[in-house]
C-alpha positions as CSV (number, residue, x, y, z in Angstrom):
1,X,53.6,61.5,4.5
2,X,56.2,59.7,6.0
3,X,57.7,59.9,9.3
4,X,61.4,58.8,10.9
5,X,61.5,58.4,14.6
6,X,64.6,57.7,16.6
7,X,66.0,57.7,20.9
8,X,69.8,58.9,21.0
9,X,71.1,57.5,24.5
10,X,73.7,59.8,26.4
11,X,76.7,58.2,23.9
12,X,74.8,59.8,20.6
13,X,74.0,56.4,20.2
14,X,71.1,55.0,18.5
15,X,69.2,53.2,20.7
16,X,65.6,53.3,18.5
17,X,64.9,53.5,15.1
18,X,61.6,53.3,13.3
19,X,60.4,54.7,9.9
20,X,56.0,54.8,9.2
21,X,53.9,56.3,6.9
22,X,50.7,58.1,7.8
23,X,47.7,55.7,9.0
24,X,45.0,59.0,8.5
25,X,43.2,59.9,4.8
26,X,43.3,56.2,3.6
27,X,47.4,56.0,4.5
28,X,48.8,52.1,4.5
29,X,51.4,53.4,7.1
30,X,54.2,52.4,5.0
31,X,56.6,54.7,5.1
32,X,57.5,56.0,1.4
33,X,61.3,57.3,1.7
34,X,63.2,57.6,-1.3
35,X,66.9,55.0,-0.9
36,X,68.9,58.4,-0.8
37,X,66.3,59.8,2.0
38,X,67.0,56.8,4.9
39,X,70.5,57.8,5.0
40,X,69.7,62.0,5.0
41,X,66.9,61.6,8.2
42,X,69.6,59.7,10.4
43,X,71.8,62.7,9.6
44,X,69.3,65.1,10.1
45,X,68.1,63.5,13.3
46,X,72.0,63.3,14.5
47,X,72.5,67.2,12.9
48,X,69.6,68.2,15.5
49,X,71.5,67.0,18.7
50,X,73.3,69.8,18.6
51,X,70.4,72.0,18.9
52,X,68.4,69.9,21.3
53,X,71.8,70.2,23.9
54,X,71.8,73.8,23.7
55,X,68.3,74.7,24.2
56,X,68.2,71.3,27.0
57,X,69.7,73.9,29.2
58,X,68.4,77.7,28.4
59,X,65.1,76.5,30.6
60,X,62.6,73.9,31.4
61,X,61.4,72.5,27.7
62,X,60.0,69.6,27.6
63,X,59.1,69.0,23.8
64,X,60.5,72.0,21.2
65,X,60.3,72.5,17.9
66,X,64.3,72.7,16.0
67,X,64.1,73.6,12.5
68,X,67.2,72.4,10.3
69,X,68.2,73.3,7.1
70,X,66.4,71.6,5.1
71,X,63.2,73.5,5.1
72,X,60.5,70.8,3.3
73,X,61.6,68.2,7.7
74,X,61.0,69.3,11.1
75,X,63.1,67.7,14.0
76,X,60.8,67.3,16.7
77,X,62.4,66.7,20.3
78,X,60.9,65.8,23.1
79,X,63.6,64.8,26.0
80,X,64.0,64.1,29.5
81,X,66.9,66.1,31.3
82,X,67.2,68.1,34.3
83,X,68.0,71.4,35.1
84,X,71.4,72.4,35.8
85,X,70.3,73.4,39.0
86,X,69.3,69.0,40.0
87,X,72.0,66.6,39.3
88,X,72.0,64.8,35.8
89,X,70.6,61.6,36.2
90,X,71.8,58.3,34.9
91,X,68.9,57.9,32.3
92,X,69.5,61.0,29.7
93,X,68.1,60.0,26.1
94,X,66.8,62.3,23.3
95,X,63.3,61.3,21.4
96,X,63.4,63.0,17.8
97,X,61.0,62.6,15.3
98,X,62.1,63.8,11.2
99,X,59.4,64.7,9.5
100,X,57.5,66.7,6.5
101,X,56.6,70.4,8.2
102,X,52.9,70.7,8.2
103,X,50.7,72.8,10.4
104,X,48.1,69.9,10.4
105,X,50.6,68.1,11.6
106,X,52.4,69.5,14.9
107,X,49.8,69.0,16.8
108,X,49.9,65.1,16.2
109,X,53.6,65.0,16.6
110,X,53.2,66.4,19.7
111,X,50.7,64.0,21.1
112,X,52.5,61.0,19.2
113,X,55.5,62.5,21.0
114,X,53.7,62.2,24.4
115,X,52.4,59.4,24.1
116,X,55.6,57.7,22.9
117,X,57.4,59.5,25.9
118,X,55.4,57.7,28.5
119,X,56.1,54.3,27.0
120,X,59.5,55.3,27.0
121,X,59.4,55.8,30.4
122,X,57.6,52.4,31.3
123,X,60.3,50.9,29.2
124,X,63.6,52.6,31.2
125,X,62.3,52.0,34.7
126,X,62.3,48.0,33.9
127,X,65.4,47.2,36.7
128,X,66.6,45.1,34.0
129,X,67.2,48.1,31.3
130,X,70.8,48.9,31.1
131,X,71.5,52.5,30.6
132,X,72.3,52.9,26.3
133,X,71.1,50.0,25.8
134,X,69.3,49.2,22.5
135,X,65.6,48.9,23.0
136,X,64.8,45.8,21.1
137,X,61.4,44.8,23.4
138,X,58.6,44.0,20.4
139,X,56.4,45.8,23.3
140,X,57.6,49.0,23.4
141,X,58.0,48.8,19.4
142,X,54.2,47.9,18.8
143,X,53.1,51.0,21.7
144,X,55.3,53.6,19.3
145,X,53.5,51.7,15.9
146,X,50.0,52.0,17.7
147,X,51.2,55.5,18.4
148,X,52.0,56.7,15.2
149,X,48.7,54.9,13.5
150,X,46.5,56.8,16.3
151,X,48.1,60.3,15.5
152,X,50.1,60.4,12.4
């Protein structure tokens, strides 16, 4: 299976990108996208904004599970916002993960999500992390690899 992760910042922007394969049942964790497919999980990721701004509001989620309509991908989302009854803060970014729907799976994508969520965190409060800023830190990129090879 292969998986497509991405962080939108506040402009739609994307400030992430990685695409992996699986890492469990003798997986290489290369992801195996067709050429036409790259192209179709950006728009699917950017399709699922949409969603993920709507429901950001209708309570307090903090990781959902968007279907789009392509039924064989999932959009994971797992953000941080706040409530419209707080203040927005500066830092609003979206985490969405594009991949294959399986129930084996969601569980993993969750806890890939958390864990990948937490490093994100570590990553925005550096004082030196301009808001929308592309994340290019080789640290933060090996935590989500290690990530995906411990879950996915």
């Amino acid at each position: 299976m292969s998986y497509y992760f991405s962080i939108i910042g506040s402009r739609d922007n994307p400030i992430f990108e990685i695409d992996f394969g699986t890492s469990k049942i003798g997986g290489d964790g290369v992801a195996r996208f067709r050429e036409e497919a790259k192209h179709m999980n950006q728009f699917i990721v950017h399709s699922a904004l949409d969603v993920v701004e709507d429901a950001q509001w209708s309570g307090n989620v903090k990781f959902m599970l968007l279907m789009n309509p392509d039924p064989a991908a999932t959009a994971y989302s797992s953000f941080q916002t706040s409530p419209p009854s707080r203040p927005a803060t500066a830092r609003q970014s979206t985490l969405i993960a594009n991949n294959p729907t399986s129930q084996q799976t969601e569980e993993a994508v969750r806890q890939f999500m958390l864990e990948v969520y937490e490093a994100w965190m570590k990553c925005i409060m550096n004082p030196f992390y301009a808001t929308d800023q592309p994340v290019t830190s080789p640290i933060f990129r090996s935590r989500v690899s290690t990530a995906a090879k411990k879950y996915l």
